[in-house]
C-alpha positions as CSV (number, residue, x, y, z in Angstrom):
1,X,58.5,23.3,160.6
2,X,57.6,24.4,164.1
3,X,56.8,27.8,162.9
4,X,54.4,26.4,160.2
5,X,52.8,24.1,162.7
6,X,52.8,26.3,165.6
7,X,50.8,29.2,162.9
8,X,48.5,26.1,161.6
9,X,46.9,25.4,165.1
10,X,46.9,29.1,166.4
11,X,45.3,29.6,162.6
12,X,42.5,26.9,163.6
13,X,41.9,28.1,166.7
14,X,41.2,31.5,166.1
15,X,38.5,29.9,163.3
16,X,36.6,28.1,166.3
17,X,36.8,31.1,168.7
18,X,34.8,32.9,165.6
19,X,32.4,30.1,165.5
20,X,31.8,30.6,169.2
21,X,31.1,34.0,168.9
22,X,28.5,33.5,166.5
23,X,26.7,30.4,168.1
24,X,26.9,32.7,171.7
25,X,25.8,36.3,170.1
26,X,22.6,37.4,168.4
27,X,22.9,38.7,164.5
28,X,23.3,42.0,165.6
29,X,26.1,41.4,168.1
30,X,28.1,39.0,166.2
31,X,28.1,41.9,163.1
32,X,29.4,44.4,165.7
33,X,31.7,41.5,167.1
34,X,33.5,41.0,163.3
35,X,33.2,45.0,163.7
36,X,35.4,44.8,167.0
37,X,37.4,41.8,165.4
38,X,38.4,43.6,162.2
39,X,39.4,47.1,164.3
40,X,41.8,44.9,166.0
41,X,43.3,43.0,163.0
42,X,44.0,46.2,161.9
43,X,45.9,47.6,164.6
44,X,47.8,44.3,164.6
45,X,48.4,44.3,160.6
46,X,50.2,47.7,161.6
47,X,52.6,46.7,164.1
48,X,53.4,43.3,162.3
49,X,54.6,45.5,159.3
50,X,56.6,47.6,161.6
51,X,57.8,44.0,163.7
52,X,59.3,42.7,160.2
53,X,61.7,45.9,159.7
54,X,62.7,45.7,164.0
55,X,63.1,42.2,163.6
56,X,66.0,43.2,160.8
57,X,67.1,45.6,163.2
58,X,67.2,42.8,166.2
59,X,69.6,40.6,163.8
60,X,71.8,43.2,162.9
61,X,72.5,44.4,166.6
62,X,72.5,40.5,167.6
63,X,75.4,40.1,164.7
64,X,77.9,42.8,166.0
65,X,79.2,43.7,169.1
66,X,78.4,47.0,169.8
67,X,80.6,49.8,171.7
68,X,79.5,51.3,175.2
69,X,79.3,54.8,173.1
70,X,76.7,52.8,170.7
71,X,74.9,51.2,173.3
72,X,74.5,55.0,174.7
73,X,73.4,57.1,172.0
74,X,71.0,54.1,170.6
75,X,67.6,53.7,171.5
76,X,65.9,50.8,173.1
77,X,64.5,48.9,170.2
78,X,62.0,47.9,172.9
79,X,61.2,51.4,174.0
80,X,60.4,52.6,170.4
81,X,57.9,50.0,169.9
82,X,56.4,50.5,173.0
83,X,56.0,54.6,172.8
84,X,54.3,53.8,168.9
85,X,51.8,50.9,171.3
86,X,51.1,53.4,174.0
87,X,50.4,56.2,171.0
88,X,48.4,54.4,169.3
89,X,46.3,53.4,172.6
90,X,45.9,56.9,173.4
91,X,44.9,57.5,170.0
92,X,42.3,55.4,169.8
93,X,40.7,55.7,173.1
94,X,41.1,59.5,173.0
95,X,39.5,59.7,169.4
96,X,36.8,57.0,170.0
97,X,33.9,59.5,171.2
98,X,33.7,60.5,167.0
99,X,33.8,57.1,165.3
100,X,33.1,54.5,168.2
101,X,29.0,54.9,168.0
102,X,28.8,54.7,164.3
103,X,31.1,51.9,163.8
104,X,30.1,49.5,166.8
105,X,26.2,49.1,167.2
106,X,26.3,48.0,170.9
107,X,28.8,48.2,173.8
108,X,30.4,51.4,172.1
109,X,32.6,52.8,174.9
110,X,33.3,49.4,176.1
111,X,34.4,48.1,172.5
112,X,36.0,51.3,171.6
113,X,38.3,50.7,175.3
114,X,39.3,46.7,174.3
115,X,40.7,47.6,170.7
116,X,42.8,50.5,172.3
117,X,44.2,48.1,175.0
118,X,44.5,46.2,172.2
119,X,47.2,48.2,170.0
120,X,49.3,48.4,173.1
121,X,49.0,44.7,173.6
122,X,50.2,44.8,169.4
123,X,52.9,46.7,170.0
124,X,54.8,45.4,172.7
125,X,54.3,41.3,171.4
126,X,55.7,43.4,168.1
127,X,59.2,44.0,169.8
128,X,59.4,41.1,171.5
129,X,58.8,38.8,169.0
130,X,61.0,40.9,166.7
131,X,64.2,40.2,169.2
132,X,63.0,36.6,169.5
133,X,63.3,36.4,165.9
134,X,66.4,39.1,165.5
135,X,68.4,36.5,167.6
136,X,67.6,33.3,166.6
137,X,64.8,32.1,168.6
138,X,62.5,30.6,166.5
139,X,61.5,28.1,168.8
140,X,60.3,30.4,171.6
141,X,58.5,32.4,169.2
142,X,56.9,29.3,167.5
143,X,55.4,29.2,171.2
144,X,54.6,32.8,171.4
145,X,52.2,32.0,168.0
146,X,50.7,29.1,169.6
147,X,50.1,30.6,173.1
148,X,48.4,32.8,171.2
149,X,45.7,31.0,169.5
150,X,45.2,28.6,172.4
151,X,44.8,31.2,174.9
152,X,42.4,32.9,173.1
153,X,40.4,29.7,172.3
154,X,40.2,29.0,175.6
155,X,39.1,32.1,177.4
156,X,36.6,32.7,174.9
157,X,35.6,29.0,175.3
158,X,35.2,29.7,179.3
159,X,33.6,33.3,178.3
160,X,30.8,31.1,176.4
161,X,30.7,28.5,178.8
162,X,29.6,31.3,181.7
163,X,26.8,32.8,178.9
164,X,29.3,36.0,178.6
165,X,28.4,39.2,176.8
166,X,29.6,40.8,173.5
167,X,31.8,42.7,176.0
168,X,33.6,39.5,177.6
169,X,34.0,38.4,174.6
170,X,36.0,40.8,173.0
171,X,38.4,41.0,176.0
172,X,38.8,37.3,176.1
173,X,39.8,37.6,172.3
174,X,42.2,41.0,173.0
175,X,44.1,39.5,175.9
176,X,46.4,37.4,174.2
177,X,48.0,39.8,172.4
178,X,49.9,40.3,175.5
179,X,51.0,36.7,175.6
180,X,54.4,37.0,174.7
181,X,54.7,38.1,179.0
182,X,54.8,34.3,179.3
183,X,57.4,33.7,177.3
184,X,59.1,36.6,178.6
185,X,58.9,35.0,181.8
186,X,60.4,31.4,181.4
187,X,63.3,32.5,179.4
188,X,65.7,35.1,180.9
189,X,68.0,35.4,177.8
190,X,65.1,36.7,176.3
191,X,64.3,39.0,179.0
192,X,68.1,40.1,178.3
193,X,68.3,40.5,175.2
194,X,65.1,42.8,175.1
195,X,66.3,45.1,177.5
196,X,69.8,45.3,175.3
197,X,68.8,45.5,172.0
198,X,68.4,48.8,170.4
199,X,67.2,49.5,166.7
């Protein structure tokens, strides 16, 4: 239930930060905004496919109890995630100069920059929610999902409230895929269990 809730309000929340965007941008920069919005959804509809098949992976190590010789010659669930983020990233940025102007009608570079941060961001929430999940802790992740939504609400809120640009905007709505560092924060198992769990 605190899944579905915790989805619900992150859900509406990420509906007013669009109508916030529209009521603070012109015509032009809220179509390169949706632009900008649907780049990033796409990076993130990647990495939640791959987060399902790690989050499998994250039970199944959480289930058994793994030799030191396993431990050694299996990689960091964590650190696979992470290298596909920081590929992606580079991928983006690095291939930006070819699609960025044709795609985003203002702010380009800037734009092209936020959705790269942006997979990394994707990626590494990806594996830690995956672990979360993997061993059982649906309650920290139901706050993960609503961390989300809220923080994004409210720093595009403040971003609108200050008269922000198209720019602002778009960072404001890209830094909470990172989030889950919260989390990661107040709960040490999780910290541990991150670090240990390999795919």
């Amino acid at each position: 239930v605190h899944l579905t809730l915790a989805g619900i309000v992150s859900g509406m929340a990420t509906y007013v930060v669009l109508l916030l965007a529209a009521h603070q941008l012109t015509l032009a920069q809220n179509a390169t905004f949706l632009v900008f919005w649907g780049a990033m959804s796409l990076g993130y509809g990647v990495f939640t496919s791959i987060q399902s098949d790690a989050t499998r992976a994250a039970a199944l190590w959480a289930q058994r109890e793994p030799s030191g010789e396993q431990i050694a010659s299996t990689p960091r669930l964590a650190t696979m995630l992470w290298t596909l983020g920081i590929l992606a990233m580079l991928a983006v940025a690095l291939t930006s100069p070819a699609w960025s102007g044709q795609l985003f009608l203002d702010s380009a570079t800037s734009l092209a920059v936020v959705a790269a941060v942006g997979q990394l961001g994707a990626s590494t929430s990806a594996a830690y929610n995956a672990v979360l999940v993997g061993h059982g802790r649906n309650s920290l992740f139901a706050l993960v999902i609503l961390l989300d939504g809220l923080i994004r609400l409210a720093a595009v809120g403040t971003v609108v409230v200050l008269d922000g640009s198209l720019v602002a905007i778009s960072i404001a709505c890209m830094i909470p895929s990172f989030t889950w560092l919260l989390a990661y924060g107040i709960a040490p198992a999780s910290r541990r269990e991150l670090r240990c769990t390999r795919a």
